[in-house]
PDB file of N, CA, C and O in Angstrom:
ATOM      1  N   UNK A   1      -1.986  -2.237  18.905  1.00  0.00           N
ATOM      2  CA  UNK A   1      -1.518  -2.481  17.549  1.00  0.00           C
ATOM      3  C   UNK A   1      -0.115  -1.882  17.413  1.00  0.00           C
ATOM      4  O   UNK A   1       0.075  -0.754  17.869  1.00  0.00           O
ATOM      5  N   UNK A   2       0.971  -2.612  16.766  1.00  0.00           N
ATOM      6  CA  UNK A   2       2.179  -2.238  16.736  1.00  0.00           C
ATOM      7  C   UNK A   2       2.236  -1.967  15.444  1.00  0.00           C
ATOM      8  O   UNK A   2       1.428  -2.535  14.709  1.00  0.00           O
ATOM      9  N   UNK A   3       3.348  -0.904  14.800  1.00  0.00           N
ATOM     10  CA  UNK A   3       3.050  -0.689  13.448  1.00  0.00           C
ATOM     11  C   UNK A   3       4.826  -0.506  13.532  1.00  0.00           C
ATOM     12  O   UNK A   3       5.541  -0.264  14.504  1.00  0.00           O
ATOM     13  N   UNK A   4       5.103  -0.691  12.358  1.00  0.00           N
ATOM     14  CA  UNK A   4       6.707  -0.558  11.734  1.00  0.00           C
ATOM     15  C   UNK A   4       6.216   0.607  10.872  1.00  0.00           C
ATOM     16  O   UNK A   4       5.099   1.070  10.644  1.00  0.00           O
ATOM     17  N   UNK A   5       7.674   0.963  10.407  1.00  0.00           N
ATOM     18  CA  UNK A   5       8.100   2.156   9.455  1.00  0.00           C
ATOM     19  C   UNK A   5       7.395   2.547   8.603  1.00  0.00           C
ATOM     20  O   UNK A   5       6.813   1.463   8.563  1.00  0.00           O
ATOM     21  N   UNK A   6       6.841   3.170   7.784  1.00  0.00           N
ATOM     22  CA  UNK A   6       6.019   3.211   6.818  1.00  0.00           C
ATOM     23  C   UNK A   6       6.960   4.699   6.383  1.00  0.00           C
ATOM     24  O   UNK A   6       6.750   5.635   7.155  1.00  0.00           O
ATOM     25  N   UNK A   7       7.921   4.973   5.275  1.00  0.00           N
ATOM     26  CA  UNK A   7       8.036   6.233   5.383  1.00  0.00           C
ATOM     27  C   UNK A   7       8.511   6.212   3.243  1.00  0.00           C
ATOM     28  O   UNK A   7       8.550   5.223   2.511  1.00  0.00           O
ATOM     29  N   UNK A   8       8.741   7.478   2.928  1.00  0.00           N
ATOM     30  CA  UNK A   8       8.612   7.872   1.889  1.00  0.00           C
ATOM     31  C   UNK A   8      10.241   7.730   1.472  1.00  0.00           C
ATOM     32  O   UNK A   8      11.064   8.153   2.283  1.00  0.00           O
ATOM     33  N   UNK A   9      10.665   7.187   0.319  1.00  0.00           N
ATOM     34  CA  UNK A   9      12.086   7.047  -0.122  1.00  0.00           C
ATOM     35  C   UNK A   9      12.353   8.016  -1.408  1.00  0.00           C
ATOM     36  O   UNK A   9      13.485   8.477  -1.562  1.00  0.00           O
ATOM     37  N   UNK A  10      11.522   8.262  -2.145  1.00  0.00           N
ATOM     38  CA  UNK A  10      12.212   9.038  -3.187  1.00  0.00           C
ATOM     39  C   UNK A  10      10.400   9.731  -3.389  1.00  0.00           C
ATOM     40  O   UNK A  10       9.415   9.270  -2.813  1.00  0.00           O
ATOM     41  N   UNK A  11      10.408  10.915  -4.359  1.00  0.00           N
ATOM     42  CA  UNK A  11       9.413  11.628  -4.526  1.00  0.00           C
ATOM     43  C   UNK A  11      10.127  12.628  -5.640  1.00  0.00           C
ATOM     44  O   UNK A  11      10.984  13.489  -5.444  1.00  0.00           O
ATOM     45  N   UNK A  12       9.368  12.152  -7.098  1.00  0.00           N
ATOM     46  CA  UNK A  12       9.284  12.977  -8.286  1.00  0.00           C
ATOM     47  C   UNK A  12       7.917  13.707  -8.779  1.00  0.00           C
ATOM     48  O   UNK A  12       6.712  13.661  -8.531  1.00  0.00           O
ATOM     49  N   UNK A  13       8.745  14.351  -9.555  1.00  0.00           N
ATOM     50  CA  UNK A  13       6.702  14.965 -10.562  1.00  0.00           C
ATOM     51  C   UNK A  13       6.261  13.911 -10.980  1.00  0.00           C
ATOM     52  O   UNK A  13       5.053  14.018 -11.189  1.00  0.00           O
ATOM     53  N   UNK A  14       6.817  12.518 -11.303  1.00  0.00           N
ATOM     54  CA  UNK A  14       5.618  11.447 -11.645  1.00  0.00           C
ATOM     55  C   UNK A  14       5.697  10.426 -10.687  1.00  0.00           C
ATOM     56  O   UNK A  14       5.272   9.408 -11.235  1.00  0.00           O
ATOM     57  N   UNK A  15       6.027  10.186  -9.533  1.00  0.00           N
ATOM     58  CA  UNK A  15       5.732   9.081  -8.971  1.00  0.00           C
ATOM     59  C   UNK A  15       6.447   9.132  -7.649  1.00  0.00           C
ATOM     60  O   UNK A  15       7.534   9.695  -7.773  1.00  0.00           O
ATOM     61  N   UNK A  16       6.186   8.713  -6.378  1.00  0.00           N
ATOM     62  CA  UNK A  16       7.131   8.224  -4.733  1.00  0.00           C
ATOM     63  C   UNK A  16       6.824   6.897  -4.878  1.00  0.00           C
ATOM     64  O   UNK A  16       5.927   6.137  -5.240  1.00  0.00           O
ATOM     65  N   UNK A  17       8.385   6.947  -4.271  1.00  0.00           N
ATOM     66  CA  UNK A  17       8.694   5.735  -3.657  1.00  0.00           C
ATOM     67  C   UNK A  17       8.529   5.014  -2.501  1.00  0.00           C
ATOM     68  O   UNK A  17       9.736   4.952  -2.263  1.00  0.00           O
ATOM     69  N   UNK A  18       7.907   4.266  -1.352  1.00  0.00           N
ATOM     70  CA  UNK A  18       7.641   4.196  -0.144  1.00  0.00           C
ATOM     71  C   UNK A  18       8.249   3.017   0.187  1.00  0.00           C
ATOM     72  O   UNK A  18       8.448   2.067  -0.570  1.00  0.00           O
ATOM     73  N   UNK A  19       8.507   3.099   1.219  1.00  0.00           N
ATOM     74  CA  UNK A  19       9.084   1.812   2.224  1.00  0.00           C
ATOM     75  C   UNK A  19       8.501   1.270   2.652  1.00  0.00           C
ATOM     76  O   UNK A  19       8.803   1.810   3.716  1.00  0.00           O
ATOM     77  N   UNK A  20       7.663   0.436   2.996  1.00  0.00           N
ATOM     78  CA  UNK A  20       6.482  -0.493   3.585  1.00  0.00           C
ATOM     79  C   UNK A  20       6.690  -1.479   3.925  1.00  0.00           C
ATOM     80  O   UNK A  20       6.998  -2.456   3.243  1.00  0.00           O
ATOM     81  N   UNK A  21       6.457  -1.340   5.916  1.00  0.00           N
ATOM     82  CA  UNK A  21       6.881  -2.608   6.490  1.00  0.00           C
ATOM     83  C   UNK A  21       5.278  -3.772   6.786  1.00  0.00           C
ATOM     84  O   UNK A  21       4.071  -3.557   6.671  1.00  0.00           O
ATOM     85  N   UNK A  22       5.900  -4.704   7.101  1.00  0.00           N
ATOM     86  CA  UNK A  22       4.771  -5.671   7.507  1.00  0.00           C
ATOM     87  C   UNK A  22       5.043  -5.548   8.753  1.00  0.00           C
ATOM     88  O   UNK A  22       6.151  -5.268   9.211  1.00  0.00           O
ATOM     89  N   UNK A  23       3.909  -5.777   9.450  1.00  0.00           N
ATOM     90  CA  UNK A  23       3.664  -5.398  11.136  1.00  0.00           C
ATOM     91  C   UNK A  23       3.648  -6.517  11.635  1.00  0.00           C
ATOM     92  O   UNK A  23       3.570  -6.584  12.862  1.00  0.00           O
ATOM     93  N   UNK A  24       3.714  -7.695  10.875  1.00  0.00           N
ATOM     94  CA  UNK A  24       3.580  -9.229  11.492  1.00  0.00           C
ATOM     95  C   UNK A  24       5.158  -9.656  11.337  1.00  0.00           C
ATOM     96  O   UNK A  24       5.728  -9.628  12.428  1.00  0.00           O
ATOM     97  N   UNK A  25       6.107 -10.092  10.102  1.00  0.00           N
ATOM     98  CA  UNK A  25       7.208 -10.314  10.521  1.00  0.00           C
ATOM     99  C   UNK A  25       8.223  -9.637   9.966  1.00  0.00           C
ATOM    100  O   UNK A  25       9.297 -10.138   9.635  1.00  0.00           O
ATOM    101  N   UNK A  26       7.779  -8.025   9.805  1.00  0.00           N
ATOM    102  CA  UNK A  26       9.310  -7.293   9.935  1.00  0.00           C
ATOM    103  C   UNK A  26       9.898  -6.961   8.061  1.00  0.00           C
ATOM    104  O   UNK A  26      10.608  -6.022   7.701  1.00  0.00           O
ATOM    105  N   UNK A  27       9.470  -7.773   7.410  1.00  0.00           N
ATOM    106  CA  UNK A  27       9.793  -7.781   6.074  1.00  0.00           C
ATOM    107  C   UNK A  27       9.559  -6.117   5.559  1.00  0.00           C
ATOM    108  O   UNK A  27       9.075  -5.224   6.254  1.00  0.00           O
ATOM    109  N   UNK A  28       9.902  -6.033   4.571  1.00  0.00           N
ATOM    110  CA  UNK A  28       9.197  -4.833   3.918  1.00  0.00           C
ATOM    111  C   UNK A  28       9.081  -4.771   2.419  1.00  0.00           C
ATOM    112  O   UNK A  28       9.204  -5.957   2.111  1.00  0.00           O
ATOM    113  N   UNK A  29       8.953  -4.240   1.546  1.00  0.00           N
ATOM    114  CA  UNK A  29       8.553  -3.785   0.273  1.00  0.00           C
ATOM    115  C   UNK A  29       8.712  -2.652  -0.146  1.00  0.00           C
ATOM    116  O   UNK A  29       8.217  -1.866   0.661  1.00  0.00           O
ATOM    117  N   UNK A  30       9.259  -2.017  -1.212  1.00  0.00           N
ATOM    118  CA  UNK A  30       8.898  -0.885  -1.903  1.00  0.00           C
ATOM    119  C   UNK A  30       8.118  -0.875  -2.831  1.00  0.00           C
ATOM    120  O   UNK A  30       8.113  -1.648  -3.789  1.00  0.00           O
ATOM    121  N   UNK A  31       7.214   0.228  -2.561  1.00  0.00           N
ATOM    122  CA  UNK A  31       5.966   0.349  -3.933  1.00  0.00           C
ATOM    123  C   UNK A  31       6.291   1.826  -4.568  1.00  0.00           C
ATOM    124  O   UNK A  31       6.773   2.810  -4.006  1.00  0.00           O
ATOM    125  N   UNK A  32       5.960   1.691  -5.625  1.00  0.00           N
ATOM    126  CA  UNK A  32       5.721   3.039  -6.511  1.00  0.00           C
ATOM    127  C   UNK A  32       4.585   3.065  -6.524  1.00  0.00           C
ATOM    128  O   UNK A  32       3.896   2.055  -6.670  1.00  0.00           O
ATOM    129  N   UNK A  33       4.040   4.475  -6.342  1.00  0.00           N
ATOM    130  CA  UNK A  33       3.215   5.049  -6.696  1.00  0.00           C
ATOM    131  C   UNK A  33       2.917   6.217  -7.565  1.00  0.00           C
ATOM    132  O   UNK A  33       3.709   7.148  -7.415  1.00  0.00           O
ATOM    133  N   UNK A  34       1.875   6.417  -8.526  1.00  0.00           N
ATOM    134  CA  UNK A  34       2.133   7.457  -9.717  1.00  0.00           C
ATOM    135  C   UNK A  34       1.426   8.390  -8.560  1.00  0.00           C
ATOM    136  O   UNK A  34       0.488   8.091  -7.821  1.00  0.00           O
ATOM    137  N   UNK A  35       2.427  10.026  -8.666  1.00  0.00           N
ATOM    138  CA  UNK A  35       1.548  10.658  -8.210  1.00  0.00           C
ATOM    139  C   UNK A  35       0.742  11.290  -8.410  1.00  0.00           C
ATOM    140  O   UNK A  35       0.606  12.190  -7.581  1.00  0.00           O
ATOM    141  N   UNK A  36      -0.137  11.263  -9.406  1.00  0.00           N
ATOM    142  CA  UNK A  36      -1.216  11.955  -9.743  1.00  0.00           C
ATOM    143  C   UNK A  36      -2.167  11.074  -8.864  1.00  0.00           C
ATOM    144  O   UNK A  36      -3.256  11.524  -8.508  1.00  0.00           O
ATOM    145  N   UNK A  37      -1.742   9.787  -8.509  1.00  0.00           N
ATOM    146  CA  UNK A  37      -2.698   8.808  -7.776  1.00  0.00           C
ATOM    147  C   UNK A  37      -2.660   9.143  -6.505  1.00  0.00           C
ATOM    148  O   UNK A  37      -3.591   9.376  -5.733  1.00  0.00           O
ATOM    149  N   UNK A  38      -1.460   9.152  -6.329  1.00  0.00           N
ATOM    150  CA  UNK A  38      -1.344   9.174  -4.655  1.00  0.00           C
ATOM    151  C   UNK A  38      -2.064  10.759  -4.141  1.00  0.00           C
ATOM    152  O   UNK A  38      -2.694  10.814  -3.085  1.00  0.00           O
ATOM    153  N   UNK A  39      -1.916  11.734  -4.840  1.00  0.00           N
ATOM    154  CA  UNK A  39      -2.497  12.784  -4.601  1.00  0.00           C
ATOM    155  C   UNK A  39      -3.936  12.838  -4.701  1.00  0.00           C
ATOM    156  O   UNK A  39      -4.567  13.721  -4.120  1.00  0.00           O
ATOM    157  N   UNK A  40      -4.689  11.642  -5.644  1.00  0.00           N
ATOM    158  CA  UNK A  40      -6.157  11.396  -5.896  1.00  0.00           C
ATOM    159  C   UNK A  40      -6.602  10.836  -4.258  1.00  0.00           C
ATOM    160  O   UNK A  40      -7.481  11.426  -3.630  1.00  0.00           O
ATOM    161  N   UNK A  41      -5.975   9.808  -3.770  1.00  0.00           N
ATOM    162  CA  UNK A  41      -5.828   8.884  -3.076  1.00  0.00           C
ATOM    163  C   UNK A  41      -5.244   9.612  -1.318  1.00  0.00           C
ATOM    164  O   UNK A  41      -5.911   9.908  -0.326  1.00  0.00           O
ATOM    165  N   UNK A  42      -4.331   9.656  -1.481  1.00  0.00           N
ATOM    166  CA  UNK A  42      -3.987  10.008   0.137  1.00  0.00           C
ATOM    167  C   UNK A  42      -4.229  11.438   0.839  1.00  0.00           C
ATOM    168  O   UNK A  42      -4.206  11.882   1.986  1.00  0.00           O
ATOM    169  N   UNK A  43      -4.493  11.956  -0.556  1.00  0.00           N
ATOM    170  CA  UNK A  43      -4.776  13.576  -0.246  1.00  0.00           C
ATOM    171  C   UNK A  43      -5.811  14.062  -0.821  1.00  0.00           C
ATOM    172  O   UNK A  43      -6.145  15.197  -0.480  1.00  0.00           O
ATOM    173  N   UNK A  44      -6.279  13.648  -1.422  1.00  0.00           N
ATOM    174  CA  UNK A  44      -8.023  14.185  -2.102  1.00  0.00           C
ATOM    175  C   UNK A  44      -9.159  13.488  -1.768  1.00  0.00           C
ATOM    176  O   UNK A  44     -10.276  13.838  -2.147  1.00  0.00           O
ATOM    177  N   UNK A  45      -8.857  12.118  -0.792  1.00  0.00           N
ATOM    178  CA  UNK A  45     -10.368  11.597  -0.671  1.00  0.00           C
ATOM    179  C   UNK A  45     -10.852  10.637  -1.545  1.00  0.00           C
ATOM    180  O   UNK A  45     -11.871   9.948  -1.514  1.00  0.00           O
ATOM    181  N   UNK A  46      -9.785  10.730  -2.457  1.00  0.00           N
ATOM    182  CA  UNK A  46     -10.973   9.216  -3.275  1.00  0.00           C
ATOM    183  C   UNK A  46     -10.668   8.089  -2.883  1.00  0.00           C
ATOM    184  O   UNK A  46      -9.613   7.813  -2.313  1.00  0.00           O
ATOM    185  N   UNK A  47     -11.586   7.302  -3.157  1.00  0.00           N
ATOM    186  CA  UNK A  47     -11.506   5.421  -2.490  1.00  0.00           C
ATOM    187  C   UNK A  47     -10.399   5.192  -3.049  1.00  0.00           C
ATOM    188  O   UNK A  47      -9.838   5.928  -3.860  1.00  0.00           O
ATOM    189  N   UNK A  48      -9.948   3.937  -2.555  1.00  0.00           N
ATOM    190  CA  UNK A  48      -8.988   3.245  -2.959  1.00  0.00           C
ATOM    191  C   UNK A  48      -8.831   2.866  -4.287  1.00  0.00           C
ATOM    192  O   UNK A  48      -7.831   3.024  -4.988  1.00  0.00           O
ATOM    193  N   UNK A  49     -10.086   2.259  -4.632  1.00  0.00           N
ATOM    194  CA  UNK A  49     -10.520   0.771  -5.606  1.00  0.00           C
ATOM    195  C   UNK A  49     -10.647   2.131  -6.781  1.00  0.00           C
ATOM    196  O   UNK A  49     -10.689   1.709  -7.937  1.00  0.00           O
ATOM    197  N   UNK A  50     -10.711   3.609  -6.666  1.00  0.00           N
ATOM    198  CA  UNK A  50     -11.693   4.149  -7.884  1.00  0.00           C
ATOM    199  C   UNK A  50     -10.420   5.328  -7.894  1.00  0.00           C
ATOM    200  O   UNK A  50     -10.622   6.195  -8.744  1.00  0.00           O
ATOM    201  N   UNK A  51      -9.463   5.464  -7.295  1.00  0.00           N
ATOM    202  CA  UNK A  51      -7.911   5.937  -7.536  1.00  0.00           C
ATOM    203  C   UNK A  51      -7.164   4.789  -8.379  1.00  0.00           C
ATOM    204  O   UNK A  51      -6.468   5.182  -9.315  1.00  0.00           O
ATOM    205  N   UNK A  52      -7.230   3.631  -8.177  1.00  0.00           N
ATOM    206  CA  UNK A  52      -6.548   2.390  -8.286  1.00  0.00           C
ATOM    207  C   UNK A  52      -7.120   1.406  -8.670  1.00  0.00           C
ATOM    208  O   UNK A  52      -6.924   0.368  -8.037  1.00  0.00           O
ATOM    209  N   UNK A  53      -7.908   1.389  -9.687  1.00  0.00           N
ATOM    210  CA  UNK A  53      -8.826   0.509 -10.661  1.00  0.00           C
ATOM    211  C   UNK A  53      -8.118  -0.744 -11.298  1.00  0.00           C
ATOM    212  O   UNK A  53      -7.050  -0.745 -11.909  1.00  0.00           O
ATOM    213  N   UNK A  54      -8.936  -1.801 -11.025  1.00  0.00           N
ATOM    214  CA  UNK A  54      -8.744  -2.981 -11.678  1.00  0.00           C
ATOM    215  C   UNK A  54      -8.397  -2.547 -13.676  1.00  0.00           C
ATOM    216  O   UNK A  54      -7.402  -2.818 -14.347  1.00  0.00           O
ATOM    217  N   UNK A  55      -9.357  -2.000 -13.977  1.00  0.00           N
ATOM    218  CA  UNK A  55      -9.108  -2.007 -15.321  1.00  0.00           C
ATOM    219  C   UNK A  55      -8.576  -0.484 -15.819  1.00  0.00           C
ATOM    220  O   UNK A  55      -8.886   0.260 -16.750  1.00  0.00           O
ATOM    221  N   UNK A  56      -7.468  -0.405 -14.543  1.00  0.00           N
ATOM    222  CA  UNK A  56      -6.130   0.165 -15.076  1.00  0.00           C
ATOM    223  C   UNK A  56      -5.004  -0.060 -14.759  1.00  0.00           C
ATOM    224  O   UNK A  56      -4.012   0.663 -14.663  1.00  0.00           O
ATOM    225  N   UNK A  57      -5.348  -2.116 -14.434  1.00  0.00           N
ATOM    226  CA  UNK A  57      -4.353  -2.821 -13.933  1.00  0.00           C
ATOM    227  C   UNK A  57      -3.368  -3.024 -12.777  1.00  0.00           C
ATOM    228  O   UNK A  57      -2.198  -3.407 -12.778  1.00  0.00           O
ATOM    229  N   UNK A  58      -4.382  -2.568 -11.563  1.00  0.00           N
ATOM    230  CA  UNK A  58      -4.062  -2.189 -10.163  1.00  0.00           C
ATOM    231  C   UNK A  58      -4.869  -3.875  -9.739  1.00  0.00           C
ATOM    232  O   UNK A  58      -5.796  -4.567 -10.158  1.00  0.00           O
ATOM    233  N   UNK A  59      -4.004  -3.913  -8.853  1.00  0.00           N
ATOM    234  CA  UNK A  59      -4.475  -5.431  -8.258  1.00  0.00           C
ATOM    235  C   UNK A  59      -4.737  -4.926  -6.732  1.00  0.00           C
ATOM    236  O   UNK A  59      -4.354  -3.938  -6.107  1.00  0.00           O
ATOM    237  N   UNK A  60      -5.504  -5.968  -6.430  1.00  0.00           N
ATOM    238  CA  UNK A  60      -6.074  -5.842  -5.086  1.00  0.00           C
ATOM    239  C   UNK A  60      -5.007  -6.270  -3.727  1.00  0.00           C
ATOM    240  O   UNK A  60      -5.388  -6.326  -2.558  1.00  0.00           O
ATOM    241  N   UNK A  61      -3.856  -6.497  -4.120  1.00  0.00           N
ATOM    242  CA  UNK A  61      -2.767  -6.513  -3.578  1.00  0.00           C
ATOM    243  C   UNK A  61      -2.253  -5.270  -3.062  1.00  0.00           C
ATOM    244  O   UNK A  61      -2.230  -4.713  -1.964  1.00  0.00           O
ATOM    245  N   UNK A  62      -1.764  -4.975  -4.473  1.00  0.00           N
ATOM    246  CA  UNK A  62      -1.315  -3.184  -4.446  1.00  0.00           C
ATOM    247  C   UNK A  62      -2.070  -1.983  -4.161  1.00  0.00           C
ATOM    248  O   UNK A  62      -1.685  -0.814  -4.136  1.00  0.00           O
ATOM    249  N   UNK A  63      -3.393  -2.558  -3.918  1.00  0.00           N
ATOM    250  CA  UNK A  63      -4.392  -1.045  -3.290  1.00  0.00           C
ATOM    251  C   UNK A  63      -4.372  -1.632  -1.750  1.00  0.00           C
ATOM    252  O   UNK A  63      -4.717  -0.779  -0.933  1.00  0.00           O
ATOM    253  N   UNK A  64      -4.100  -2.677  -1.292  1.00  0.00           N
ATOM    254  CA  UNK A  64      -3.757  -3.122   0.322  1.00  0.00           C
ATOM    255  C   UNK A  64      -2.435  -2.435   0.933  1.00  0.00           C
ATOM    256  O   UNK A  64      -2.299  -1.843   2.003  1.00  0.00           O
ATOM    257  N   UNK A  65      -1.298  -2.762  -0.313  1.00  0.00           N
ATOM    258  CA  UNK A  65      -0.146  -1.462   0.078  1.00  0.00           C
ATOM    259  C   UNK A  65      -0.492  -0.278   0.329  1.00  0.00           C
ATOM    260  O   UNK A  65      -0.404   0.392   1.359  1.00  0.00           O
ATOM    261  N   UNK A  66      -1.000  -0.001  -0.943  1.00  0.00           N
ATOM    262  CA  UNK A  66      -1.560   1.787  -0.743  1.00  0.00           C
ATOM    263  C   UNK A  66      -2.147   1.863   0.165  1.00  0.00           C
ATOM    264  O   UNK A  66      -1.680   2.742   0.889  1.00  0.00           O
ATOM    265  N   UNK A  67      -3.339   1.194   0.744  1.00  0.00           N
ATOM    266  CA  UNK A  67      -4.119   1.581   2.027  1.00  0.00           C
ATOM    267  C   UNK A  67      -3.060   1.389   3.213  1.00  0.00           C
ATOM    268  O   UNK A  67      -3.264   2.090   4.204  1.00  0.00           O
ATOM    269  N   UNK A  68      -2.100   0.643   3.235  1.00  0.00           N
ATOM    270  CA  UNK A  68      -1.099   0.350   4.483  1.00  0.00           C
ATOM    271  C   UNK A  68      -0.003   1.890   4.533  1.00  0.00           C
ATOM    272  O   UNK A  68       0.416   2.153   5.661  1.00  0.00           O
ATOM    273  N   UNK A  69       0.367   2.695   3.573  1.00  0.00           N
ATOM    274  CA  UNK A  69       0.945   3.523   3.125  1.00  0.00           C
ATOM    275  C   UNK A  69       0.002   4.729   4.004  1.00  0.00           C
ATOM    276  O   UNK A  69       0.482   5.521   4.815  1.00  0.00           O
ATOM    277  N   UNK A  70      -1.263   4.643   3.660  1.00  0.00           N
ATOM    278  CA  UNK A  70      -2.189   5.342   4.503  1.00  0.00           C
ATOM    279  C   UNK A  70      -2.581   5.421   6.140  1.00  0.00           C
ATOM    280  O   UNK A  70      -2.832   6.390   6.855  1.00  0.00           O
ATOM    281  N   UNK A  71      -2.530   4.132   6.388  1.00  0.00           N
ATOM    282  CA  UNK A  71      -2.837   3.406   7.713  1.00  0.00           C
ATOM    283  C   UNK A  71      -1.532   3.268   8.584  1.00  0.00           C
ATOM    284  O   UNK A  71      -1.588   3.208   9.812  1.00  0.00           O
ATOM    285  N   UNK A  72      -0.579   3.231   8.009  1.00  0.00           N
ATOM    286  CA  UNK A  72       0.815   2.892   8.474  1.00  0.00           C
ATOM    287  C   UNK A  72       0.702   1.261   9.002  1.00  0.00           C
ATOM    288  O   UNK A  72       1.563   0.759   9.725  1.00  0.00           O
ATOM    289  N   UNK A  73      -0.234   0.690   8.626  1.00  0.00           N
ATOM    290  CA  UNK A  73      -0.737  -0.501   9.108  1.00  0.00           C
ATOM    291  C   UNK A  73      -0.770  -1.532   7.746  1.00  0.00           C
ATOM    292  O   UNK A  73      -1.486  -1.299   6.772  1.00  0.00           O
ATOM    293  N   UNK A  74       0.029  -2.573   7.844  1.00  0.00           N
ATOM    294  CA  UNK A  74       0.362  -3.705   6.486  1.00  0.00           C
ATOM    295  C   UNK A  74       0.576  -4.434   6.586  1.00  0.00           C
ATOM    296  O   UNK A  74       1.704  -4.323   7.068  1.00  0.00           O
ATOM    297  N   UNK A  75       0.257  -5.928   6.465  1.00  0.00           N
ATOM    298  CA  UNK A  75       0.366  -7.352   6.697  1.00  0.00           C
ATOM    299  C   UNK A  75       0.972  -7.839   5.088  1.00  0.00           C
ATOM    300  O   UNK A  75       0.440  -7.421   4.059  1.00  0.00           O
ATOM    301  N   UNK A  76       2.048  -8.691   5.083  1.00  0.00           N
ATOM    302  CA  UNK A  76       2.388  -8.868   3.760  1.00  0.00           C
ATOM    303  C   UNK A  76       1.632  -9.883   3.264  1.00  0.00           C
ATOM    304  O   UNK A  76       1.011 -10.494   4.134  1.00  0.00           O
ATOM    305  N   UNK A  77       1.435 -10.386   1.778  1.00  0.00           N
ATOM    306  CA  UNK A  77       1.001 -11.261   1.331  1.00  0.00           C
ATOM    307  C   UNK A  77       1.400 -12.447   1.727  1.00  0.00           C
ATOM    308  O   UNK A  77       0.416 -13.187   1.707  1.00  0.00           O
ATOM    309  N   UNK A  78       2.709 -13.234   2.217  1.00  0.00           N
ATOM    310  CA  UNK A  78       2.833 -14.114   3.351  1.00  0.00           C
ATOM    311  C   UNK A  78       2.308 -13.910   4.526  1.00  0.00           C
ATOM    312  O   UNK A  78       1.229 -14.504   4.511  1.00  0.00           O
ATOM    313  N   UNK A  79       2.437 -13.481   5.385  1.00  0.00           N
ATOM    314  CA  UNK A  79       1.443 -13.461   6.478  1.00  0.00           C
ATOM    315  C   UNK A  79      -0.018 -13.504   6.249  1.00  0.00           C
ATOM    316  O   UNK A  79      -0.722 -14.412   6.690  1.00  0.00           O
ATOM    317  N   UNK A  80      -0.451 -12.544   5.577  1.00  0.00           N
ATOM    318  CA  UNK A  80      -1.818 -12.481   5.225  1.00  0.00           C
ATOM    319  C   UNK A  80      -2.048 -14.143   4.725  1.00  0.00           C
ATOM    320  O   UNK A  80      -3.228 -14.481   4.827  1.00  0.00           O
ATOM    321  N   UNK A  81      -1.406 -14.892   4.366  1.00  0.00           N
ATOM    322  CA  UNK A  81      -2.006 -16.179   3.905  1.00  0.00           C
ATOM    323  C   UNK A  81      -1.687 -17.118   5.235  1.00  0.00           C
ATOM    324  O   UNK A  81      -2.516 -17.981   5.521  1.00  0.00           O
ATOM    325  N   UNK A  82      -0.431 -16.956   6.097  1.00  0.00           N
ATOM    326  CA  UNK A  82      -0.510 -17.833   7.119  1.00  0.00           C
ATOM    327  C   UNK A  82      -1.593 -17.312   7.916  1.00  0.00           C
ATOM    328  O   UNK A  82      -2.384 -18.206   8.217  1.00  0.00           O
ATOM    329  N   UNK A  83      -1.872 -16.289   8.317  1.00  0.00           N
ATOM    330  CA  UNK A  83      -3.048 -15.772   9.285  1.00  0.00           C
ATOM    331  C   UNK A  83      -4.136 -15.838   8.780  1.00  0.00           C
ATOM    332  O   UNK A  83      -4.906 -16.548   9.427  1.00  0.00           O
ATOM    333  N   UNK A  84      -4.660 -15.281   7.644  1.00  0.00           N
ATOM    334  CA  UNK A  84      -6.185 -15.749   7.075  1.00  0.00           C
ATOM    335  C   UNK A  84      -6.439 -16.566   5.991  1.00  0.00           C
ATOM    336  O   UNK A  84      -7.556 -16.607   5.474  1.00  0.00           O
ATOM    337  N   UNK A  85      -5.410 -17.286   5.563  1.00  0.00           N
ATOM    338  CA  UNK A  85      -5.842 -18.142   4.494  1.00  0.00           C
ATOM    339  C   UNK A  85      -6.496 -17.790   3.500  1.00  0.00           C
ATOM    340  O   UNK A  85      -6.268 -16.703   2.970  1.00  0.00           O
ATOM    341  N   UNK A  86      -7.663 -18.828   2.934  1.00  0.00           N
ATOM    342  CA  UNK A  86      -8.511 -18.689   2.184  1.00  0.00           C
ATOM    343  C   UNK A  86      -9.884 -18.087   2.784  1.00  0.00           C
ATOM    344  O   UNK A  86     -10.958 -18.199   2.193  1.00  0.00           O
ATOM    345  N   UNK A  87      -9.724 -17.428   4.039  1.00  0.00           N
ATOM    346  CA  UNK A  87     -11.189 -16.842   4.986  1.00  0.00           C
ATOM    347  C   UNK A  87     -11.287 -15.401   4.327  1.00  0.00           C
ATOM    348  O   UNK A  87     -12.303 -14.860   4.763  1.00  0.00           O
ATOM    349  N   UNK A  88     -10.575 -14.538   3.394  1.00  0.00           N
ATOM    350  CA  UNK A  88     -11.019 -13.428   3.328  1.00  0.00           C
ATOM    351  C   UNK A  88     -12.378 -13.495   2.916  1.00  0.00           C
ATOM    352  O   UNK A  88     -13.034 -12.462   2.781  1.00  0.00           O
TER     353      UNK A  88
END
C-alpha cells in the first residue's frame, strides 16, 4: 500500500487544518477539523460516526477524510466512484 502526505497545516484552540492526499491520483484536499473533535476522535478513542454525527451535520464523506487523516490512507470521492461505483 502506497500512501501520500497526510500532514497538519495550521492548528488553533478551535480547529486544524490538514492536508489530505488521495493515494490513487495524487489530488489532495484540505479539511478542517473542530478540535474538540479531533481530540474526541484521533486521540481519545471515540468512533468516527459518534465524534462526527450525522445529526450534527457531518457527512459520511467527511468522517472518510477524518478516518484517512488517521490512517494516512484516502481515496478521493472521484476515485472512490471510478473504483467502486455504486458497490459500496
Amino acid at each position: 500500500m502506497t500512501t501520500v502526505e497526510t500532514y497538519i497545516l495550521e492548528s488553533t484552540e478551535s480547529h486544524s487544518r490538514y492536508y489530505l492526499g488521495c493515494n490513487s491520483c495524487r489530488s489532495h484536499v484540505e479539511v478542517l477539523v473542530p478540535k474538540d473533535r479531533e481530540i474526541q476522535y484521533l486521540h481519545g478513542g471515540l468512533l468516527v460516526q459518534d465524534a462526527f454525527p450525522d445529526s450534527e451535520g457531518f457527512t459520511p464523506a467527511y468522517r472518510e477524510q477524518i478516518i484517512g487523516i488517521r490512517s494516512r490512507y484516502h481515496i478521493c470521492d472521484k476515485c472512490w466512484d471510478e473504483t467502486l461505483g455504486d458497490d459500496e
